[in-house]
N, C-alpha and C positions, 0 to 999 in steps of 0.2 A: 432477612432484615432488609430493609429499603428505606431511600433517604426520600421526601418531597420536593418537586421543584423547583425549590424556591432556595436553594441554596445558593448564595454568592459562587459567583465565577470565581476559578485560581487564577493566580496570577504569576507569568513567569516574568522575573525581572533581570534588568540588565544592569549591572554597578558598574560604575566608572570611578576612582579613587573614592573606594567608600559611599557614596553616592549615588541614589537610584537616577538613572537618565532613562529607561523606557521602561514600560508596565505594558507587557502582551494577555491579555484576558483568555483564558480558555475555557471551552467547556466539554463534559468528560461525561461518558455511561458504558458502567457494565451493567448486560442484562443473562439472563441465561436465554436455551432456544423458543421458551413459551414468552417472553417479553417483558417477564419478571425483570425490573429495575433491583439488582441488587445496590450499586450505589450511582451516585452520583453527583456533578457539581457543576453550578450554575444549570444552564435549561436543557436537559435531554433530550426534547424535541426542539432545540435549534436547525432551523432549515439548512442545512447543508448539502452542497453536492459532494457527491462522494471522492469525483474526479478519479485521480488511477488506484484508489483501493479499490475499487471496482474491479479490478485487471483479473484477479483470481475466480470472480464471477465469470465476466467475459470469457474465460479460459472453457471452461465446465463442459460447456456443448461439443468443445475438441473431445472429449471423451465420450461423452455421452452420446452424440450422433456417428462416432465411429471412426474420425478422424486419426486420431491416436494412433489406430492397430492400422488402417489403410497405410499409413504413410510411416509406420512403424519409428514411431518420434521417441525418443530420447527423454528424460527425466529432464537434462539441461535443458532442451528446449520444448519443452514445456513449462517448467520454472522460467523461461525467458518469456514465454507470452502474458504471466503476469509477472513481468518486470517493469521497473522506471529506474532501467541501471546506467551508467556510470560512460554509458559510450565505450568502455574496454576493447580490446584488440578481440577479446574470446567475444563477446556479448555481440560483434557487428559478424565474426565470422560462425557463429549461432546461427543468428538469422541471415544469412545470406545461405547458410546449407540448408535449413529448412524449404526456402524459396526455388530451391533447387529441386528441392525433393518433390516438391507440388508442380513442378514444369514453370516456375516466374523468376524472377530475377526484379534487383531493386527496383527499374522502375514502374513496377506493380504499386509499390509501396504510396501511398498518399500521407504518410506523418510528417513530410520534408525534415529538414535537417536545422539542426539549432545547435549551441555552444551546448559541448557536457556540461554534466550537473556536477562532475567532478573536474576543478578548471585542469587539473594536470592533465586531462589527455585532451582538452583542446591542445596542449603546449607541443604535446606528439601530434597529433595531426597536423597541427600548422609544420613541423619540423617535416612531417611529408611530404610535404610541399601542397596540401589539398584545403580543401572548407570541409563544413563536416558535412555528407548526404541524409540520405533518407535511412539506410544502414546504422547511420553513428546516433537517430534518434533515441532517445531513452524509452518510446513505445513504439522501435521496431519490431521488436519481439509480439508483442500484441497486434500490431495490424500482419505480420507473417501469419499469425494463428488464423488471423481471419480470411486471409486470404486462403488457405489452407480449408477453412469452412465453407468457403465459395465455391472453391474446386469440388471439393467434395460432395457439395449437392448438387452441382450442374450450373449451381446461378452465375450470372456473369460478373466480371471480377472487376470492371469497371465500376467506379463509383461506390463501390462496396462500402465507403465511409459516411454514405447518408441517411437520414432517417428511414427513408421506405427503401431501402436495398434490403432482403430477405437477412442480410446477413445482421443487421444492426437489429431488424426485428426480433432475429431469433434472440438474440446476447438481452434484448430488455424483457423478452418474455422470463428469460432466466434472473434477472434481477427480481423482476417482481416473483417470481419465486422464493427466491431467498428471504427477500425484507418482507416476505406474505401481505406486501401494498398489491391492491388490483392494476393493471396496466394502466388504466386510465386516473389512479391516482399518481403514478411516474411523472413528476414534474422532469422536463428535459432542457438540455442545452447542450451548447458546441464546446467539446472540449480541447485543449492546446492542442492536441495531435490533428483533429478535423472530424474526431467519432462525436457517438451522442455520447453524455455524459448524464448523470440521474441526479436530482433534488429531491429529497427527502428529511422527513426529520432525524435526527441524530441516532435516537434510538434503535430507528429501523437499520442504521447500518451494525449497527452491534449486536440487532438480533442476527442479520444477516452472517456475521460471521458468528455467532455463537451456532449457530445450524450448520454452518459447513465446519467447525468446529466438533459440535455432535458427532455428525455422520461419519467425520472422519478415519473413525478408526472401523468402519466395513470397508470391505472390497469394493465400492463405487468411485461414481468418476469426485467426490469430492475427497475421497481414502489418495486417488491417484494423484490428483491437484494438488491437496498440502504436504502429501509425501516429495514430491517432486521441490516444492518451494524449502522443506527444513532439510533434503540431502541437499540442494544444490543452492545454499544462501547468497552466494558468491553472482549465483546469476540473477538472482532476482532485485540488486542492486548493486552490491559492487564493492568496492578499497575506500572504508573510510565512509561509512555508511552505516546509518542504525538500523536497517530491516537488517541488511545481513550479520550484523554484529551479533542481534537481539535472536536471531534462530540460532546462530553459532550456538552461542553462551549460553542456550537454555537446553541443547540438547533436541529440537522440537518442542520443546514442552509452550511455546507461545508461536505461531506462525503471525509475521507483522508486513502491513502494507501501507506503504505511506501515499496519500494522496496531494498534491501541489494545494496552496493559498491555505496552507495548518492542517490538514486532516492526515487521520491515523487511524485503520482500520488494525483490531486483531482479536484473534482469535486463541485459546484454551482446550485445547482437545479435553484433560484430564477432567476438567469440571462441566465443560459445557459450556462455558461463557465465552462472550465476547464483550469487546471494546471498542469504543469509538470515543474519538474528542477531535475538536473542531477549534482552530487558534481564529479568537474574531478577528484580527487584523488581517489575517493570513500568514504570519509569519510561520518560516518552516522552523526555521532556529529555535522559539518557543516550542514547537510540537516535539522537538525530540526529547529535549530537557522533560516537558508534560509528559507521554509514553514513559520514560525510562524511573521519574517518581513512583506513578503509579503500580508500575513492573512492580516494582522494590518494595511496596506497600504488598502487593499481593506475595511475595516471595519470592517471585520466579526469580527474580534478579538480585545480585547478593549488594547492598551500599560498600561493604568494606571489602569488596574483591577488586584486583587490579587486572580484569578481563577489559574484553575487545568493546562490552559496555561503558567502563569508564570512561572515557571521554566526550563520551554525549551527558553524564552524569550533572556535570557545574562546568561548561566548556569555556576553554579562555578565549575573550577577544583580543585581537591583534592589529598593531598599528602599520604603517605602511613601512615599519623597521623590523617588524618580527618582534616587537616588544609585549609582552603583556600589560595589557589595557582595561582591561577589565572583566567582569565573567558573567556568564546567564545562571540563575538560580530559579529553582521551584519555589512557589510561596506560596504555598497552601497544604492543606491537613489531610490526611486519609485516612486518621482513625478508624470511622467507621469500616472500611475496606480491608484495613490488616483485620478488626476485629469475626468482620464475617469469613474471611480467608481462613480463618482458624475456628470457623464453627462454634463462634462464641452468641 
């Protein structure tokens, strides 16, 4: 079953005593790994960068070119190269032994250092008496891996975060891989950390993970990739987070990766499928609320359970007293998606 195009975007809103104040517009596609649109809402090929759902891509050639077994790397950090986690105490001291283990040390690192995505552990770092480094990045773990692919071919480890550095080449050749777009259809740009980042239509990211989705369950490097992200969810973002929530609670059964400015990349081993949606404004707030409906539509996630998902379900906003102020809601339909979920 498959919906056309032209479906109205969802809309995730925001109430304030009763009252809608903001309307975030999303748009959403599952495909399985041949491109098949089983549903979707608003445009499926909205141009989207993918930004750090991309991470578990980027990861792949750590396997695949041999890196893994050289440097005999650990699930957690592995799971930490496609992380955008939380700055945590374990997540900085991850990649600082990674960096070790390849002979570099932070200032290798080119992602420089910016406030957590979780404010609590700004509040411990400033309590350290520090700012946060290149280490406390949320894609430390990703430029460690790369640096880690540097070493491992010989190439020079400088610069490693530009377009023609071997190392950016190989990670795009592996993109277009996945979204089966030719290299030269990879639209590119600079993403927050300093790597390339990929623009493509929407679609192509949810093929992309319905293929690493597929393959997953052989012994190859994308078997090693999403095993690593659903035993070790904790690292691949962090306390108080919907990637790690949403692997917790499913068991594996959804691997999820959030990308900055509303993107939501995930994958289905069981079926084949993947997912992508894209918040037009960018808003993150809206993409989580968006991901965890859809979840719920497809099954994997239960509406009337009091799991580590609840609270991305209808999250309350809070005023500068700790009061509740009002909530985010999903407002939109997924009929069609429960009804193919159940082979109707």
């Amino acid at each position: 079953m498959s919906q056309n195009s032209h479906n109205p975007a969802g809309r995730v809103l925001l109430r304030r005593g009763g009252w809608i104040e903001s309307v975030h517009r999303v748009h959403a596609v599952v495909t399985d790994e041949r491109g098949q649109v089983v549903w979707s809402m608003g445009e499926p090929e909205w141009p989207t960068f993918f930004r750090s759902a991309a991470k578990p891509f980027q990861a792949l050639p750590l396997v695949d070119d041999g890196v893994v077994d050289r440097f005999e790397m650990s699930d957690e950090e592995l799971a930490l190269c496609c992380a955008s986690h939380n700055s945590e105490a374990r997540h900085r001291s991850v990649a600082e032994a990674l960096l070790h283990r390849v002979g570099l040390d932070r200032s290798a690192l080119a992602c420089g250092g910016h406030p957590p995505l979780r404010p609590e552990e700004g509040v411990r770092i400033a309590d350290e008496g520090r700012r946060p480094d290149a280490l406390d990045s949320n894609c430390s773990g990703k430029h460690a891996g790369m640096l880690a692919l540097a070493v491992h071919h010989g190439w020079p480890t400088g610069d490693y975060h530009r377009p023609t550095h071997p190392v950016q080449e190989r990670v795009t050749r592996e993109v277009a891989r996945w979204t089966g777009l030719p290299i030269d259809d990879l639209e590119t740009g600079v993403d927050g950390c300093g790597v390339v980042c990929f623009r493509t239509p929407l679609d192509r990211i949810s093929v992309a993970f319905a293929r690493l989705a597929a393959a997953s369950s052989a012994d190859g490097a994308a078997g090693r990739v999403v095993g690593a992200m659903t035993r070790h969810p904790e690292m691949v973002a962090g306390v108080d987070r919907l990637d790690t929530a949403v692997m917790g609670a499913t068991g594996g059964a959804v691997f999820a990766k959030v990308g900055a400015e509303g993107v939501y990349g995930a994958g289905m081993p069981a079926t084949g499928w993947g997912l992508a949606l894209k918040v037009e404004d960018g808003g993150w707030r809206a993409a989580d609320v968006a991901l965890v409906r859809i979840l719920d539509a497809l099954g994997l996630t239960e509406p009337s359970s009091d799991d580590a998902v609840a609270p991305f379900r209808r999250p309350t906003v809070y005023n500068t007293r700790g009061e509740d102020a009002g909530r985010l809601e999903a407002d939109f339909g997924v009929a069609a998606l429960v009804e193919t979920a159940r082979g109707e």
